[in-house]
C-alpha positions in Angstrom: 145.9 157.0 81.4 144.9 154.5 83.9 143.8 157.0 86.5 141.4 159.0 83.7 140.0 155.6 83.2 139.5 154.8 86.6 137.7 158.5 86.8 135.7 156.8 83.7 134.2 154.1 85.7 134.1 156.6 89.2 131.4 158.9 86.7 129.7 156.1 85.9 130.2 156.5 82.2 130.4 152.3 81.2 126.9 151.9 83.0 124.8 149.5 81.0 123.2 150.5 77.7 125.3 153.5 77.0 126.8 153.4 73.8 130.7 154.6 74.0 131.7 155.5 70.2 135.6 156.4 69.1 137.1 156.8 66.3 140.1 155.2 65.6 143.0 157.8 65.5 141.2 160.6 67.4 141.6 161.4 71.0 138.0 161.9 72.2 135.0 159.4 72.3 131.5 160.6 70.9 128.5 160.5 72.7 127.5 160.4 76.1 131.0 160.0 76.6 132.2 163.3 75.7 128.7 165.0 77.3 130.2 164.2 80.7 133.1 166.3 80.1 135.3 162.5 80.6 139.0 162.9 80.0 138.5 159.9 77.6 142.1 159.9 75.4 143.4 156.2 75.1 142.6 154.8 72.2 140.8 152.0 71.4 143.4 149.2 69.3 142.3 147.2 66.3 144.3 144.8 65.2 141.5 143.0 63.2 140.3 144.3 59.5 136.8 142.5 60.8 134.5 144.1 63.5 134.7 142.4 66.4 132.1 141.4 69.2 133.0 141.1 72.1 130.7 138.8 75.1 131.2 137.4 78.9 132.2 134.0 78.0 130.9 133.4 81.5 127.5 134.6 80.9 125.2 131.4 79.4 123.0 134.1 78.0 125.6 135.6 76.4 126.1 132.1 74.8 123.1 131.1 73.9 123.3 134.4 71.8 126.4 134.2 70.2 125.8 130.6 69.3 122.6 131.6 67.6 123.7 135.0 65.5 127.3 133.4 64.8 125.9 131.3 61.8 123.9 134.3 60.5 126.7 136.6 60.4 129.1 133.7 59.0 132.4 134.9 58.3 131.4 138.9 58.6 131.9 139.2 62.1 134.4 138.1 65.0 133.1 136.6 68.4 135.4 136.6 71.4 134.6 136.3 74.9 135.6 138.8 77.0 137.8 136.4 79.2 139.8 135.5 76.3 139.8 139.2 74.7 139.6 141.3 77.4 143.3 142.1 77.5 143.9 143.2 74.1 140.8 146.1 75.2 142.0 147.7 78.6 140.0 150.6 77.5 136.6 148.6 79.1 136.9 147.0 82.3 136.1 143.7 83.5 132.9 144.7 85.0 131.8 146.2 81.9 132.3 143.3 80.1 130.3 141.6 82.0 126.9 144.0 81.7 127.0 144.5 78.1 128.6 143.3 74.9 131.1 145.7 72.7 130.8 146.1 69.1 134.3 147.0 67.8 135.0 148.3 64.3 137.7 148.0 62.4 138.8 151.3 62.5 138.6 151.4 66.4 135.4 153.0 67.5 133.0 150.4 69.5 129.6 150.5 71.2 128.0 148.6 73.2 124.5 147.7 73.8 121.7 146.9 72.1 123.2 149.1 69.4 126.1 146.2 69.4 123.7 143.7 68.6 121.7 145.6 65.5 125.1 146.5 64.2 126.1 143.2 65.0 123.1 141.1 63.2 123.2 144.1 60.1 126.4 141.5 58.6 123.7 138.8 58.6 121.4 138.8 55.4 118.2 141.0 55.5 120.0 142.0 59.0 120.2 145.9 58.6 116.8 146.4 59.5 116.7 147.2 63.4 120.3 149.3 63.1 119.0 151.4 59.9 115.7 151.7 62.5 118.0 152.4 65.4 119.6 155.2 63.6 116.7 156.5 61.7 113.2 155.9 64.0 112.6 158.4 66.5 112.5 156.6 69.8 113.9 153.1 68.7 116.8 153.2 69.9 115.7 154.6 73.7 113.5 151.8 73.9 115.6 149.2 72.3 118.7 150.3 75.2 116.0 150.5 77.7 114.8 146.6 76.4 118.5 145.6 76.7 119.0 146.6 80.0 115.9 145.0 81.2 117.8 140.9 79.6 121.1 142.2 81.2 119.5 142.5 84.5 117.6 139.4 84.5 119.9 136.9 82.0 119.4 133.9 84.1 115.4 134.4 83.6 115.8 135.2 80.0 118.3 132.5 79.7 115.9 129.5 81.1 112.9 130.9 79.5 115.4 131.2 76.0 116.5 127.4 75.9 113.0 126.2 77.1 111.6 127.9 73.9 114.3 127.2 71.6 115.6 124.0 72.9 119.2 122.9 73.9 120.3 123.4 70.2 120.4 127.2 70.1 122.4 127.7 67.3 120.4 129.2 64.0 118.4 126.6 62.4 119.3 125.2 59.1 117.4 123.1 56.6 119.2 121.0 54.2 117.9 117.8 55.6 114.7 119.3 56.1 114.6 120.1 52.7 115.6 116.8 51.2 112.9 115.0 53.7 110.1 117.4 52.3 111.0 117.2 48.6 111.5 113.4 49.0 108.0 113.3 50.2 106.6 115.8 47.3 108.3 113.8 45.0 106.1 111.0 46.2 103.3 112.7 46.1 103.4 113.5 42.6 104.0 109.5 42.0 100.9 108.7 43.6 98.8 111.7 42.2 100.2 111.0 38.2 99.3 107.1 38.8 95.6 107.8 40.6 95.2 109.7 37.6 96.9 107.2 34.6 94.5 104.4 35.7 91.0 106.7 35.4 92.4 109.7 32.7 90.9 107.9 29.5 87.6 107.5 30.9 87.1 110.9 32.6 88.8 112.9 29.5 89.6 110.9 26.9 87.9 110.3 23.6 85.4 108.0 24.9 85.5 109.2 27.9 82.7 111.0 30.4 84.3 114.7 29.2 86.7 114.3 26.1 89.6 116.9 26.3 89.0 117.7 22.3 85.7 118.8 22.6 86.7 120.9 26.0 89.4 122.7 24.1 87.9 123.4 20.7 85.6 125.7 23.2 88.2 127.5 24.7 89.5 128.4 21.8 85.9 129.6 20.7 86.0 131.4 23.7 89.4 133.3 24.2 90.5 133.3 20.8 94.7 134.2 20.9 94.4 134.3 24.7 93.7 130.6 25.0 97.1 130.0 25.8 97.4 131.8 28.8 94.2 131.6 30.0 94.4 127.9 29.7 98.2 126.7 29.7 98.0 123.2 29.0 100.6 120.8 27.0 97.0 119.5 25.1 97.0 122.3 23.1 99.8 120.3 20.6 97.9 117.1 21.0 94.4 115.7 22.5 94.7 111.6 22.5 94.3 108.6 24.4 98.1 108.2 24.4 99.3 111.6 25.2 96.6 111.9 28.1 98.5 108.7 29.7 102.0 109.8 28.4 101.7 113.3 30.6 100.5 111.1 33.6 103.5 108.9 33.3 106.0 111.6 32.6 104.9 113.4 35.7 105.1 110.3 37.7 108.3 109.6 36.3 109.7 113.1 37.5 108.5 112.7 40.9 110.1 109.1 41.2 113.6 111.1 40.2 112.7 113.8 42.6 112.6 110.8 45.5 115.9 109.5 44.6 117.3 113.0 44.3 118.4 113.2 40.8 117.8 116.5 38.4 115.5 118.0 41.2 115.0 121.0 39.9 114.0 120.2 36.4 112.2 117.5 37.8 110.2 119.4 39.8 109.1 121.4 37.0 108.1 118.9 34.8 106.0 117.6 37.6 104.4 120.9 38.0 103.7 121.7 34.4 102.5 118.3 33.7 100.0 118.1 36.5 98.9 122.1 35.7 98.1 120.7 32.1 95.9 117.9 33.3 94.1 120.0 35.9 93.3 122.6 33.0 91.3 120.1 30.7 89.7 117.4 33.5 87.0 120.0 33.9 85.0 119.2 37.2 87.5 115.9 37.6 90.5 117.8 39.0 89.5 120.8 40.6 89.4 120.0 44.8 91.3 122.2 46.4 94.3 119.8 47.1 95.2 119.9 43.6 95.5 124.0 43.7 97.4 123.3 46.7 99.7 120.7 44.7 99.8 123.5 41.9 101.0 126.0 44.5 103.2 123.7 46.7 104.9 122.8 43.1 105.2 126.3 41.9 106.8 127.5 45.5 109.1 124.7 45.6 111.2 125.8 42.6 112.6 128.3 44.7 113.5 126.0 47.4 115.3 123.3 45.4 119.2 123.2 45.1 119.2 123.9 41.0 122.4 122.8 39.5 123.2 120.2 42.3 124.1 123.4 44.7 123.8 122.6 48.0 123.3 126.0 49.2 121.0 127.1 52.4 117.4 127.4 51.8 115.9 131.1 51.4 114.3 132.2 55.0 111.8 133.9 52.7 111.1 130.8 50.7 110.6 128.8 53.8 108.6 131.8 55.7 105.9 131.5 52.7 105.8 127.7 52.8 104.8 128.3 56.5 102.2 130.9 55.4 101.1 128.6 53.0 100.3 126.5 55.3 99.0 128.7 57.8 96.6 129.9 55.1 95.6 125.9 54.7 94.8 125.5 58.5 93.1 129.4 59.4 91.3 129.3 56.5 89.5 126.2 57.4 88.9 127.2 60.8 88.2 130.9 59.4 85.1 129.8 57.2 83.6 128.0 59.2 83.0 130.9 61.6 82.5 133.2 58.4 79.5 130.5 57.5 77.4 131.1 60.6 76.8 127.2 60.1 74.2 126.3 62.9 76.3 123.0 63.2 79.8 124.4 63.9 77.9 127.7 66.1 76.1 124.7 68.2 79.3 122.1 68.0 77.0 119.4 66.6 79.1 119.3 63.3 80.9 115.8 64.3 77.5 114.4 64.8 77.2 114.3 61.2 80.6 114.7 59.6 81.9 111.0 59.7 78.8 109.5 58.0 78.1 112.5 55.2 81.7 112.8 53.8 82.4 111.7 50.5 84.2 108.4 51.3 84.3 107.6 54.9 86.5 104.6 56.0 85.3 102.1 58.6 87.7 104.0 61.5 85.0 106.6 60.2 82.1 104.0 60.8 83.3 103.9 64.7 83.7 107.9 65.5 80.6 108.5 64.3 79.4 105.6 66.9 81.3 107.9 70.1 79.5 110.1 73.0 78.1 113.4 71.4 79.7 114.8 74.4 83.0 113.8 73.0 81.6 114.9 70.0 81.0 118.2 70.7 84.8 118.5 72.8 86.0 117.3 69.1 84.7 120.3 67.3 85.9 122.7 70.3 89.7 121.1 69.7 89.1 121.8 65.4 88.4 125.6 66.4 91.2 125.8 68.7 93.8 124.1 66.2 92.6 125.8 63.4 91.9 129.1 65.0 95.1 128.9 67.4 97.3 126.5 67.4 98.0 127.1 63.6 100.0 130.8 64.7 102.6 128.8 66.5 104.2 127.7 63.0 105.6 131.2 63.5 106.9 131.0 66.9 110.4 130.2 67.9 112.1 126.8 67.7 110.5 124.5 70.3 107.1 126.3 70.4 106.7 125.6 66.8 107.8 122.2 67.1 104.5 121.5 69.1 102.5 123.3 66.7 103.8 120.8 64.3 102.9 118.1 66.6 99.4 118.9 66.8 99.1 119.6 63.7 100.6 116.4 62.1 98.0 114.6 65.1 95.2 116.3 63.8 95.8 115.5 59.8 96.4 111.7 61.0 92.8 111.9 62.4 91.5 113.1 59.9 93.1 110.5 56.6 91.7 107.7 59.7 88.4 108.7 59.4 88.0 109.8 56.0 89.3 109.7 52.5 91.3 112.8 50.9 93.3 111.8 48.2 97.0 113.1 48.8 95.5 116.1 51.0 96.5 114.3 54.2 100.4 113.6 52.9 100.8 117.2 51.4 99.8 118.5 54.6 101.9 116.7 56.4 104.8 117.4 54.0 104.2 121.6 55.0 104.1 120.4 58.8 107.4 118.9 58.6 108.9 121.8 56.9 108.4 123.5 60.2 111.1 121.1 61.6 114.7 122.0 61.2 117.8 120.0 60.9 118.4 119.6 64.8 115.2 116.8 64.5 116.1 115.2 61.0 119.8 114.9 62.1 118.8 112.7 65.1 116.3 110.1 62.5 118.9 110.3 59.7 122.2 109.8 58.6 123.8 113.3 56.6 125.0 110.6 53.7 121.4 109.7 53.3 121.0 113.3 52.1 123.5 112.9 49.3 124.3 116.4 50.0 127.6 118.6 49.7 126.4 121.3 52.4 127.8 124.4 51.4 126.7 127.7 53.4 128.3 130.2 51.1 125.5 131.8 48.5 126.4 133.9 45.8 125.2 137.5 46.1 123.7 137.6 43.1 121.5 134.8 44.1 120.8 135.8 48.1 119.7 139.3 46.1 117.5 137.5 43.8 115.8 135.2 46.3 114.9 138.3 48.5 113.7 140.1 45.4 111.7 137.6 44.5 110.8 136.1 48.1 110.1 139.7 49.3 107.6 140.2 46.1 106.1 136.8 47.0 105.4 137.8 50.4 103.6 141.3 49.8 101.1 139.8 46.8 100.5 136.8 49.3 99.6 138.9 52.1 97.4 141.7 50.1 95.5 138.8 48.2 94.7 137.2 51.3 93.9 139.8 53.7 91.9 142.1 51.1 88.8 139.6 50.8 88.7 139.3 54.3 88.9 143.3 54.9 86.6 144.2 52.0 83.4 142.6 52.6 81.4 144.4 50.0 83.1 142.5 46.7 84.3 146.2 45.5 88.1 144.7 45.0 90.9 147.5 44.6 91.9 147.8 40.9 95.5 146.5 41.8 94.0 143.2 43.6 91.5 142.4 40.7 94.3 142.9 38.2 97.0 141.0 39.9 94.2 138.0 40.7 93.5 137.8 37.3 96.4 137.8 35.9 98.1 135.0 38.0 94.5 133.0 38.1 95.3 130.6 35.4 98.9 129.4 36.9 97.3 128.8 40.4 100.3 130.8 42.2 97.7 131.5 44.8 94.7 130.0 46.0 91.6 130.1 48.3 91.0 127.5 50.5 88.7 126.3 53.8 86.7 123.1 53.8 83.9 122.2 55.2 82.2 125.6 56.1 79.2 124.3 56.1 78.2 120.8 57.3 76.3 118.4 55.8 73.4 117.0 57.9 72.3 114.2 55.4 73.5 111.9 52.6 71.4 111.2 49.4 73.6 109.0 47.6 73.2 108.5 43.8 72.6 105.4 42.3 72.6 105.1 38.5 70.3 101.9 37.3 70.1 100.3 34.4 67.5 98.6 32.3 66.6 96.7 29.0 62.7 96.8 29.2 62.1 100.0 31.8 60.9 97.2 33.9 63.7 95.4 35.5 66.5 97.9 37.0 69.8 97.0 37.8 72.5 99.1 39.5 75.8 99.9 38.8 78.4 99.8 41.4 81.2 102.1 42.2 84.4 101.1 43.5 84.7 102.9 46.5 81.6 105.4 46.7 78.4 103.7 49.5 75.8 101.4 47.6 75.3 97.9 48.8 74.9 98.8 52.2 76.6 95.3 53.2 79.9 97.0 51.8 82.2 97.9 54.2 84.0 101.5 54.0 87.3 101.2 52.9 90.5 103.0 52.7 91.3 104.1 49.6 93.7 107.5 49.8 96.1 108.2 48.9 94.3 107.4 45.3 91.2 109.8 44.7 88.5 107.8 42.6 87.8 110.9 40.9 84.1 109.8 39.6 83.0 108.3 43.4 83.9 112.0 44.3 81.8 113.8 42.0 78.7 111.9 42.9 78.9 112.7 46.1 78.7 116.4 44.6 76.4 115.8 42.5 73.6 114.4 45.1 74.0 117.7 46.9 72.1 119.6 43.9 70.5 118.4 40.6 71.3 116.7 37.6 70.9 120.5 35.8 73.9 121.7 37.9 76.1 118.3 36.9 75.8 118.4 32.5 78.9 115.6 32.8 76.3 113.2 35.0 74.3 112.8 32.1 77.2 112.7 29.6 78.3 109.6 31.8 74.9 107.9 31.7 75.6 108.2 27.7 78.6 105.9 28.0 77.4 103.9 29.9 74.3 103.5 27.2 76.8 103.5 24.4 79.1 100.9 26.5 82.2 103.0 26.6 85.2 100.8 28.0 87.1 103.1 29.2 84.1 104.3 31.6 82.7 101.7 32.6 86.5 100.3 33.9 86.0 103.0 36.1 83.1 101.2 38.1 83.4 97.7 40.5 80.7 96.2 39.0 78.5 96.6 35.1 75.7 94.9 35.1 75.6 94.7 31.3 78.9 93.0 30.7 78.0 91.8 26.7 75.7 94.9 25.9 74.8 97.9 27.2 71.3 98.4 28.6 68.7 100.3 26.3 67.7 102.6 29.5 69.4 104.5 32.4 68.0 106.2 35.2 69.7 107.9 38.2 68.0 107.3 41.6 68.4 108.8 45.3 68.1 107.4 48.3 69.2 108.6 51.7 71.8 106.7 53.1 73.0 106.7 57.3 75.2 105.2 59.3 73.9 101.8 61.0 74.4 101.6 64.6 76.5 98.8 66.6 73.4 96.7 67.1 72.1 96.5 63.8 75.8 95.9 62.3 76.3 93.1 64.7 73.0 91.9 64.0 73.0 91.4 59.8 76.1 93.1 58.9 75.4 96.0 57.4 77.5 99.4 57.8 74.6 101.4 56.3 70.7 102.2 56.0 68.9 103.4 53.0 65.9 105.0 52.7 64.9 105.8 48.2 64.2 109.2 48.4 62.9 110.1 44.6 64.0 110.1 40.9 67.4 112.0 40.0 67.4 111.9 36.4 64.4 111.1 33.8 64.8 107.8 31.7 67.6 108.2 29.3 68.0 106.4 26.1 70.0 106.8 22.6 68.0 108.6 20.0 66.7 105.4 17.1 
């Protein structure tokens, strides 16, 4: 027996890639064994009822490997090195050990190769892919052997290049503390978006307020009849008040506060959503930036993330894939439009000149960019296109390659909530960029018992068949409702895209988004005067929006003063285009409470003026020497009337 196989390795029969099958019991191998007329009869011994695979030990490739399928595989499969195994398989020589790794059955017959590895990986979940394609695809498997051969002849290359993109933790990546950082921080989110919204709810929707919720939903009922429901799914429908608006906002805050301390995630998690999906369904114009979709669709996605039942089991790679294309679609999409837009600003990189000072509520760090070189200026905008436009595809790239993504991206968002106000935008950003990082970061910063975790990598099958089901679903209407508005240009939708649009539009599962595709080059500023004789006018003041120009920019995120942000809106059009402006300049002529608590200052503390009158001006940015000089952050020049004279009818 030892002599056939020493004609074996004479012939050249255990070169590298071949794939040496035998079943257990018969005296012959299968292919290309047998084609080369080899005297192959000793059988192959299993002594195992799991497949084994066997690897040089000596071979820190072959490592690096085995380390990172082992924990995919789990328990399926049986990793020995060939040093320790070798023995109990005299069939393969020591030399072939060390070109190629064996895949051993349980019955006996074996392979080696990149065929070893596919049927290797096909006990991993969603593995079976490459083996069924390595069996089935014509050519697959030649090139795949041919691929192998080319890492088993340059390992050590492969090898440096493999831990210098993946880091010196090469084992697969898992995510429980990752998970528990991210939901802490949605759960915080929530908290601060439920209380912005408790302190300004009443006078924005309530009875008295700019756009009461009763009147909003006794029209869409006139409207879509028994579809109401669905078309707007909102907890109002049982009750419209004062106290239920501010109820909902604390209930919501209330289950993000138990989602930071990590009690009843799951059902926290959807009371949070469905509570802040009711709100943004009746606060009309008040709630509808595109950080709240993305909070409606972070929420939504993040039920299937969550441990449900106090199950510690592993995250869903297809769950955590879309969270990265969810993010991917945040950052490209904003680069993406901006292109789309053929803004003469971003084509010419002069968009910074004017960015700081015309955003909705710039802080003073704001104040001091828009102060820098325009050369550095225009270098600024160069660095937004390549984040946006390039950098953002590394959130799919192996380990330590997306690590840096996440590193400039988390730079760039930190930038951005220095120089400007965006509500929660900035943290929920940030909470999808550290997604990207798995537990080999989190484990270094924190303590496992800070997790309150049982880790358990076992999943029913039942569930890992579900999640892919679902995930897998997920992942083809994400893809075809993103890519098919950028494909068809003319607005002629395929049937199956309109339908599914429409159908998921009122829960927000998926949404458009991009800002800034156009720049604004100027800021006319809305001021809303008062008066008692049409003679003497006196202004109101916002809390955080620009009108004395003495008043320094401030930081106000994560809190969104929802009214300062719609007249910032407004001023870019007319008072036609904005029906709530006017409805606001009614309270404030009727003296409504709960609205005028949302300004800093009422000139008419006892009664309410007789007249109102919304003005424009055009307000910039004052330069170092006039700032130093009397103080002031900004000019203003009035531009004209916004609104006639409004008074209440006799």
């Amino acid at each position: 027996m030892r002599g056939s196989w020493a004609v074996l390795w004479r012939k050249g029969a255990w070169d590298k890639g071949y794939n040496i099958k035998r079943p257990f019991g018969k005296g012959k191998f299968y292919e290309p064994a047998r084609k080369q007329g080899l005297p192959l009869e000793a059988p192959m011994e299993s002594t195992n009822d799991k497949p084994v695979l066997i690897y040089d030990g000596d071979c820190g490739f072959c490592r690096l490997s085995v380390a990172h399928w082992s924990p995919l595989t789990e328990d399926a499969v049986v990793y020995r090195s060939s040093q320790e195994a070798g023995d109990n398989y005299p069939q393969i020589s020591p030399e072939h050990f060390a070109s190629s790794v064996y895949f051993v059955d349980p019955d006996g017959s074996f392979c080696s190769g990149a065929q070893a590895v596919f049927k290797t990986l096909a006990y991993a979940p969603n593995g079976k892919w490459f083996l069924r394609a390595y069996e089935k695809v014509p050519g697959f498997a030649s090139v795949s052997e041919w691929g192998y051969r080319q890492v088993a002849e340059k390992r050590n290359f492969f090898s440096t290049l493999t831990r210098w993109v993946w880091g010196s933790c090469i084992e697969a990546p898992t995510w429980f503390l990752a998970r528990r950082v991210f939901l802490f921080l949605l759960g915080l989110i929530y908290l601060l978006a439920f209380l912005s919204l408790w302190t300004q709810i009443e006078g924005l929707v309530g009875q008295k307020g700019i756009l009461p919720v009763e009147a909003y939903l006794k029209n869409a009922a006139t409207d879509w009849g028994t579809e109401r429901f669905w078309q707007t799914p909102t907890l109002f429908w049982l009750h419209a008040g004062d106290g239920f608006l501010q109820a909902v906002c604390l209930l919501g805050a209330g289950a993000g506060l138990l989602v930071m301390v990590n009690r009843a995630v799951g059902w926290s998690l959807l009371i949070a959503w469905g509570c802040y999906l009711s709100l943004f369904h009746v606060a009309q114009p008040f709630l509808g930036f595109q950080w709240d979709t993305l909070l409606l669709e972070t929420g939504l996605l993040v039920l299937f993330l969550v441990p449900w039942a106090g199950e510690a089991s592993p995250p869903s790679r297809l769950i955590l894939f879309l969270f990265r294309f969810l993010l991917f679609r945040v950052v490209f999409s904003s680069g993406l439009v901006k292109i789309i837009s053929q803004d003469s600003t971003w084509n010419d990189f002069t968009a910074l000149y004017y960015h700081y000072e015309t955003q909705p509520l710039p802080t003073w760090i704001g104040w001091y960019a828009h102060q820098l070189p325009h050369g550095f200026q225009e270098f600024s905008v160069a660095c937004i296109f390549a984040i946006q436009l390039g950098v953002v595809f590394l959130i799919f790239a192996p380990r330590r390659v997306r690590y840096l993504g996440c590193a400039i991206l988390v730079f760039h968002q930190v930038l951005i909530f220095l120089t400007g106000n965006y509500c929660f935008f900035n943290i929920l950003t940030l909470a999808l960029c550290l997604l990207l990082l798995d537990d080999s970061v989190y484990s270094k910063w924190l303590p496992v018992k800070v997790t309150g975790l049982n880790i358990t990598k076992s999943v029913p099958v039942w569930k890992k068949r579900i999640f892919t089901g679902v995930g897998a679903g997920a992942v083809a209407i994400s893809l075809m409702l993103y890519t098919v508005p950028l494909l068809v240009t003319s607005g002629n939708y395929p049937t199956i895209y309109t339908s599914i649009a429409n159908a998921i539009r009122p829960m927000h599962l998926f949404n458009s988004y991009g800002l800034f595709a156009v720049m604004t080059t100027s800021r006319p500023e809305i001021i809303i005067l008062g008066s008692d004789d049409r003679e003497n006018w006196f202004p109101y003041e916002f809390k955080w929006k620009p009108g004395d120009v003495t008043k320094k920019p401030e930081f106000v995120a994560p809190h969104q003063p929802r009214l300062d942000w719609q007249m910032w809106f407004a001023a870019l059009s007319n008072y036609e285009r904005n029906p709530w402006l006017i409805q606001f300049m009614i309270r404030l002529l009727q003296g409504s409470p709960s609205v005028t608590t949302l300004l800093e200052k009422n000139p008419f503390p006892n009664n309410p003026p007789k007249y109102t009158q919304a003005v424009v001006y055009d307000y910039r940015f004052t330069d170092s020497e006039t700032r130093n000089r009397d103080g002031s952050w900004w000019t203003r020049k009035l531009l004209r009337p916004y609104t006639p004279i409004l008074q209440l009818p006799e």
